[in-house]
N, CA and C of each residue as an Amber inpcrd file, in Angstrom:
protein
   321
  10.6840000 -23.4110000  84.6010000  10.6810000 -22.4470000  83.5190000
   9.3010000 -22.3830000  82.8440000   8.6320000 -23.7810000  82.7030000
   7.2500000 -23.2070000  81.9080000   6.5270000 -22.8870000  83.1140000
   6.2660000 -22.9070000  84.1480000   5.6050000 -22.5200000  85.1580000
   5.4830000 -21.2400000  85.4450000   6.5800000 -20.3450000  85.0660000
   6.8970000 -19.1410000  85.2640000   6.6050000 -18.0410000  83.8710000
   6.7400000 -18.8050000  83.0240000   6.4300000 -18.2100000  81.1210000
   4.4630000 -18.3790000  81.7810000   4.2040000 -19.5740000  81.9950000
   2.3180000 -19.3610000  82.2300000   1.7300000 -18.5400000  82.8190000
   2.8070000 -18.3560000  84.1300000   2.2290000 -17.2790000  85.2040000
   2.3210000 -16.1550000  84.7430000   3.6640000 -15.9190000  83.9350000
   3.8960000 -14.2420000  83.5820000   2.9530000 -13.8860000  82.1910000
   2.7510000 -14.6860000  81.2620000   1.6500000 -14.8290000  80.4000000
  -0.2330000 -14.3910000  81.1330000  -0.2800000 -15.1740000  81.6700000
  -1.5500000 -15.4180000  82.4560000  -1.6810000 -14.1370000  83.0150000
  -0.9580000 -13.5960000  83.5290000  -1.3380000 -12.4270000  84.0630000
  -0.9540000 -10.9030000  83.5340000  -0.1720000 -11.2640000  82.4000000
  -0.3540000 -10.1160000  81.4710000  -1.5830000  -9.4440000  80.7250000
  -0.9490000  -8.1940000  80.7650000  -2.6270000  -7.6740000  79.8610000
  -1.8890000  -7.4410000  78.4450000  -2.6700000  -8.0260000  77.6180000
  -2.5360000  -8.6860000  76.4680000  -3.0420000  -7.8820000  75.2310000
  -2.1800000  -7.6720000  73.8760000  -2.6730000  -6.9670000  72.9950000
  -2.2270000  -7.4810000  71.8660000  -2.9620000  -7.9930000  70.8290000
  -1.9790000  -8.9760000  69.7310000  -0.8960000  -8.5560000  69.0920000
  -0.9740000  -7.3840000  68.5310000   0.1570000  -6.8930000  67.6440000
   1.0380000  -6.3880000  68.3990000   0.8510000  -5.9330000  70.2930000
   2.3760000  -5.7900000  70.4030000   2.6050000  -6.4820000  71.6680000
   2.2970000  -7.8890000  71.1540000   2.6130000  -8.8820000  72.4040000
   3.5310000 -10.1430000  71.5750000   2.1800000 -10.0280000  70.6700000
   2.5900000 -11.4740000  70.3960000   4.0140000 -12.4210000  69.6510000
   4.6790000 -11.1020000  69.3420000   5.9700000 -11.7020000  69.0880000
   6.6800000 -11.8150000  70.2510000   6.6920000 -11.2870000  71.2850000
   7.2890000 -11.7930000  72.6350000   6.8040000 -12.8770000  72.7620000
   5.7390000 -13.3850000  73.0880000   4.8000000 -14.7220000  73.4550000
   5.7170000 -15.4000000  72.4690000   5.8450000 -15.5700000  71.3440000
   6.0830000 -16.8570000  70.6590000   7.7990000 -16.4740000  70.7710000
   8.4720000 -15.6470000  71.1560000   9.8070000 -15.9020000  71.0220000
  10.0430000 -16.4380000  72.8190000   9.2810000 -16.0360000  73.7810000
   9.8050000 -16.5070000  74.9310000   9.2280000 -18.1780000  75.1060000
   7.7540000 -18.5450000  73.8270000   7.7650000 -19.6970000  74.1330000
   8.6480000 -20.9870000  73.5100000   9.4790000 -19.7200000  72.3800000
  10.7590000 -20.6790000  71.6860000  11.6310000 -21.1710000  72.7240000
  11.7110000 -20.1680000  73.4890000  12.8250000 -20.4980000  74.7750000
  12.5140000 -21.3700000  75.4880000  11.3510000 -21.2510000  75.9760000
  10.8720000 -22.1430000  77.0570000  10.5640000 -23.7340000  76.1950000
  10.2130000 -23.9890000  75.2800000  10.2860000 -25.5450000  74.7150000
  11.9320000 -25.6430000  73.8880000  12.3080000 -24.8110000  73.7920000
  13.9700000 -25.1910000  73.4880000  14.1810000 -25.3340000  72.2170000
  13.4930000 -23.8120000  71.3300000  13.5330000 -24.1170000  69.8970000
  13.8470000 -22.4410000  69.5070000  14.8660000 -22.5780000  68.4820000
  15.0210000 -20.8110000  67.8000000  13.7770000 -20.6290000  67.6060000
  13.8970000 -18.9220000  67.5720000  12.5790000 -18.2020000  67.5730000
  13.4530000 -17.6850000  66.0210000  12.3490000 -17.8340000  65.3050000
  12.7480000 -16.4520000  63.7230000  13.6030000 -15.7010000  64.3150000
  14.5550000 -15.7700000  62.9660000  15.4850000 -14.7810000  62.7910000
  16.9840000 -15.1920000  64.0270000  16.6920000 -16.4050000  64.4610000
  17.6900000 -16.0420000  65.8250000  19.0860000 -17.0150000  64.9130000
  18.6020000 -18.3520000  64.2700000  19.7370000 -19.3340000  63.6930000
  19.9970000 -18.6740000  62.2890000  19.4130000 -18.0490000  61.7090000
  19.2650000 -17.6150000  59.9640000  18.5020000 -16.0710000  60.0150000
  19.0270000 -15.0350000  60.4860000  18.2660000 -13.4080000  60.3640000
  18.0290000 -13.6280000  58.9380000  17.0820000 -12.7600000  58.8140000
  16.2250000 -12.8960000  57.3560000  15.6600000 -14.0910000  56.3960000
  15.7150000 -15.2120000  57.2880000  15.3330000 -16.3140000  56.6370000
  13.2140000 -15.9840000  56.6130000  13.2920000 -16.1380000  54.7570000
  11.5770000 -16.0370000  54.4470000  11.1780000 -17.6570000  55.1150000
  11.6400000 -18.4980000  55.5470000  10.9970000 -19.9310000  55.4580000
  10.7070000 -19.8350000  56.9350000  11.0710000 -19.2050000  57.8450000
  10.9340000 -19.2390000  59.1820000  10.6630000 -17.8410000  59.8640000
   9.7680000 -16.9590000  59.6190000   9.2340000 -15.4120000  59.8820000
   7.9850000 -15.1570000  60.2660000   8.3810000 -13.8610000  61.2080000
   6.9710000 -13.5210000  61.6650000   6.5540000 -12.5330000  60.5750000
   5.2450000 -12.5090000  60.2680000   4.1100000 -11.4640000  59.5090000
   4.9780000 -11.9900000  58.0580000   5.1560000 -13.2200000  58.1480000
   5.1040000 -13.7330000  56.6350000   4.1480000 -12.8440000  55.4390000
   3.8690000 -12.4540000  54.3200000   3.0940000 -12.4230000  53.3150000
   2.7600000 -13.9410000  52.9610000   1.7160000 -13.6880000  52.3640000
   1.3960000 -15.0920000  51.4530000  -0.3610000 -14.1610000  51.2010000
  -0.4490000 -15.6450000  49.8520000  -1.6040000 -15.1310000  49.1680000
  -2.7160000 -16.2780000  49.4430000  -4.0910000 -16.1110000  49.5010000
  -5.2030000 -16.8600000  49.0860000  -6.2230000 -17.1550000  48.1370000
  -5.7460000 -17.9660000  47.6590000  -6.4640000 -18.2760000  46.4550000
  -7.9540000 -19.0310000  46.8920000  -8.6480000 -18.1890000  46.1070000
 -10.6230000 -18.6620000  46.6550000 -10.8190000 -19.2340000  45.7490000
 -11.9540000 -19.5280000  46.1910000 -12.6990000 -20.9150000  45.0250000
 -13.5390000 -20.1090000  43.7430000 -13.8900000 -18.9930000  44.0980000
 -13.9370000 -17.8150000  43.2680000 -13.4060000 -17.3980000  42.5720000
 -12.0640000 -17.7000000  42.5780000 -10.4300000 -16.8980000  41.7920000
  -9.9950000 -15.8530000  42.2290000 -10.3130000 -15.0250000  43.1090000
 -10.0270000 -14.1880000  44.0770000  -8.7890000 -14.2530000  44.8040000
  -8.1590000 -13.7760000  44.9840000  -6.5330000 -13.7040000  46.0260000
  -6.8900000 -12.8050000  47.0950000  -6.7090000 -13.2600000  48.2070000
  -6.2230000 -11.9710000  48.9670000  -4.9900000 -11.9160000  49.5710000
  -4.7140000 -10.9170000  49.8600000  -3.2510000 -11.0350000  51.0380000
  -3.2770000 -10.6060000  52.1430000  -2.3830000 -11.8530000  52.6930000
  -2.3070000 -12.0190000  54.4160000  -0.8570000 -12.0120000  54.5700000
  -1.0960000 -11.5830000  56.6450000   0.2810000 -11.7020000  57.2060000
   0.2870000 -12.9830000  58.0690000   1.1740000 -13.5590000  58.6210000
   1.0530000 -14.6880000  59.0510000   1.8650000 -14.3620000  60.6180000
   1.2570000 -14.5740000  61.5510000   2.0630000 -13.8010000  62.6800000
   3.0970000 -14.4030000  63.1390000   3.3710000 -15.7830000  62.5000000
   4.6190000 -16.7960000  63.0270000   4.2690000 -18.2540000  61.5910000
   5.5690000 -18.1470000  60.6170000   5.1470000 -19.0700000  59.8020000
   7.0050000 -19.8020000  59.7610000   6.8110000 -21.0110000  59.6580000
   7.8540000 -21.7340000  59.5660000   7.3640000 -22.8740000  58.0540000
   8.0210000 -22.5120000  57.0870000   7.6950000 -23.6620000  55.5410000
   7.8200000 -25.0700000  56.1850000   6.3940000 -26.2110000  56.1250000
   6.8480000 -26.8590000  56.0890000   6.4590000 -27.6660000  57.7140000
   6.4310000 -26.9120000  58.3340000   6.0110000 -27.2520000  59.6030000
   4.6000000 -26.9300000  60.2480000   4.9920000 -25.5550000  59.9460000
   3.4190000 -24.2610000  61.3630000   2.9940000 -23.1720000  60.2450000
   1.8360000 -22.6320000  60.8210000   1.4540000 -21.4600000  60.8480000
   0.9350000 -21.2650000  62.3750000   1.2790000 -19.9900000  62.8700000
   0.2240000 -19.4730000  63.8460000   0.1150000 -18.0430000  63.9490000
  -0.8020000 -17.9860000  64.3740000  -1.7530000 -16.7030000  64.0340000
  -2.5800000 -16.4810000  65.5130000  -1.8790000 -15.7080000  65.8450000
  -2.4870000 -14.9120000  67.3940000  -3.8590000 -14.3040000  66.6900000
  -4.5210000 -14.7330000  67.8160000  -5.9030000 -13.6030000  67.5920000
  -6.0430000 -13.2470000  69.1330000  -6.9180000 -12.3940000  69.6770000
  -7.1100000 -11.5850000  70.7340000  -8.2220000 -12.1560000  70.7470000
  -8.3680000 -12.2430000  72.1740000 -10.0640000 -12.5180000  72.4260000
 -10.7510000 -11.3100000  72.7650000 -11.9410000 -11.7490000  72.8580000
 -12.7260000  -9.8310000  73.4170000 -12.7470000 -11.0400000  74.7980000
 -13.1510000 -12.1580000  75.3040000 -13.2740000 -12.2810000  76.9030000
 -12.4710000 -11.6740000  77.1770000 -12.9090000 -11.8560000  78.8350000
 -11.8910000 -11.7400000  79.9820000 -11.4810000 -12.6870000  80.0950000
 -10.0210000 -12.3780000  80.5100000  -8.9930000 -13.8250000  80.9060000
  -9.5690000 -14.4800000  82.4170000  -9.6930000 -15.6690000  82.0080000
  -9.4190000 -16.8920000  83.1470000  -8.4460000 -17.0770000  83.7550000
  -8.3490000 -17.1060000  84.8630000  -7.1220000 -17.6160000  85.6930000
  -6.7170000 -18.9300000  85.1300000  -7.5030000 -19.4000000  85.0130000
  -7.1210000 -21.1480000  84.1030000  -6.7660000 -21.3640000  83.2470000
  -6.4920000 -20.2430000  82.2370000  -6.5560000 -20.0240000  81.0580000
  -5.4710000 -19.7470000  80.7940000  -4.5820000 -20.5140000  80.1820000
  -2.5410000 -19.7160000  79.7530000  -2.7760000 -19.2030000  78.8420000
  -1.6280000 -18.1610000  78.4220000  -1.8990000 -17.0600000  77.2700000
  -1.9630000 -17.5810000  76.0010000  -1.5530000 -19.0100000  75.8980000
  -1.8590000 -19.3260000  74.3010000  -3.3160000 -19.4790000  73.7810000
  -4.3830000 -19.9260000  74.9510000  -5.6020000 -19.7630000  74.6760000
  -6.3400000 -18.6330000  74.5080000  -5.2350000 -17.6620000  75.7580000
  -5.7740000 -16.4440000  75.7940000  -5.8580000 -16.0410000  74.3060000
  -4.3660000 -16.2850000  73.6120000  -4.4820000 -15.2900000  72.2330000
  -5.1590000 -16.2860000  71.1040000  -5.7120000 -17.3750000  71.6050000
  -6.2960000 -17.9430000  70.4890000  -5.9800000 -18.5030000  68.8910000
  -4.4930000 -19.1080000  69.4530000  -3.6670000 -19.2680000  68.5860000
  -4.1020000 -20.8240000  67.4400000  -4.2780000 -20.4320000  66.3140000
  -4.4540000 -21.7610000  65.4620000  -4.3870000 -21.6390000  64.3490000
  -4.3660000 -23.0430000  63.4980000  -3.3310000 -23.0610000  62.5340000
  -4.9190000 -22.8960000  61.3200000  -4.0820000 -22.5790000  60.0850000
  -5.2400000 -22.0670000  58.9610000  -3.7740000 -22.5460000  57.7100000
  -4.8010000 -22.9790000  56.5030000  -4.1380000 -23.7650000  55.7600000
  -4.3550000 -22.7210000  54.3770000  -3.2840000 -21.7180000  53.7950000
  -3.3490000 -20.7970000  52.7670000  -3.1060000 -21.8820000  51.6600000
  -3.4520000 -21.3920000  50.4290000  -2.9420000 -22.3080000  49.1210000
  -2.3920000 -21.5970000  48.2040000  -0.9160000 -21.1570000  48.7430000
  -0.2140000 -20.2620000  48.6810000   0.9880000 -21.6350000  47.9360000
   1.5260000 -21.6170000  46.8440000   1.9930000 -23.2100000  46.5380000
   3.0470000 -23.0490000  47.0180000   3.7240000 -21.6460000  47.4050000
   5.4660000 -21.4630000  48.0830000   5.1920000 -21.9780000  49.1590000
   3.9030000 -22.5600000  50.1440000   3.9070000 -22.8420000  51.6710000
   3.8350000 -24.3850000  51.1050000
């Protein structure tokens, strides 16, 4: 099963905003964990394109979406690369997925 999620990943052509909630709900499946919305629909503690705010050292806020946020555990946040994909390369690198720490005090 993950052999087959890498290959079909890997060789997809890839676009963040209308991929990447497939990517993270088929990789719920494949490590054996609910994807948002599947144990609790509408649960805010476990959602994709969360809101939340950032507070700068400036006093400044801005607002963000969060492309997969679970309270408490994760953030992740697909980004797109401009490379070209590597054959070596599985789609989580492809989309450049990593975690960023808001000081948002509800997270």
């Amino acid at each position: 099963m993950v052999e087959a999620f890498i290959q079909a990943w890997t060789s997809a052509p890839l676009r963040e905003r209308s991929h990447c909630h497939s990517f993270i709900i088929q990789l719920c499946r494949v490590i054996g964990v609910p994807a948002p919305d599947e144990d609790q629909p509408g649960d805010l503690d476990y959602a994709f394109e969360r809101a939340v705010q950032f507070r700068h050292d400036d006093g400044t806020v801005s607002h963000r979406r969060m492309d997969c946020y679970r309270r408490g555990a994760f953030v992740l946040e697909a980004k797109q690369s401009g490379a070209a994909p590597q054959s070596d390369q599985p789609a989580a690198g492809r989309f450049g997925t990593g975690a960023t720490s808001p000081t948002d005090p509800a997270i």
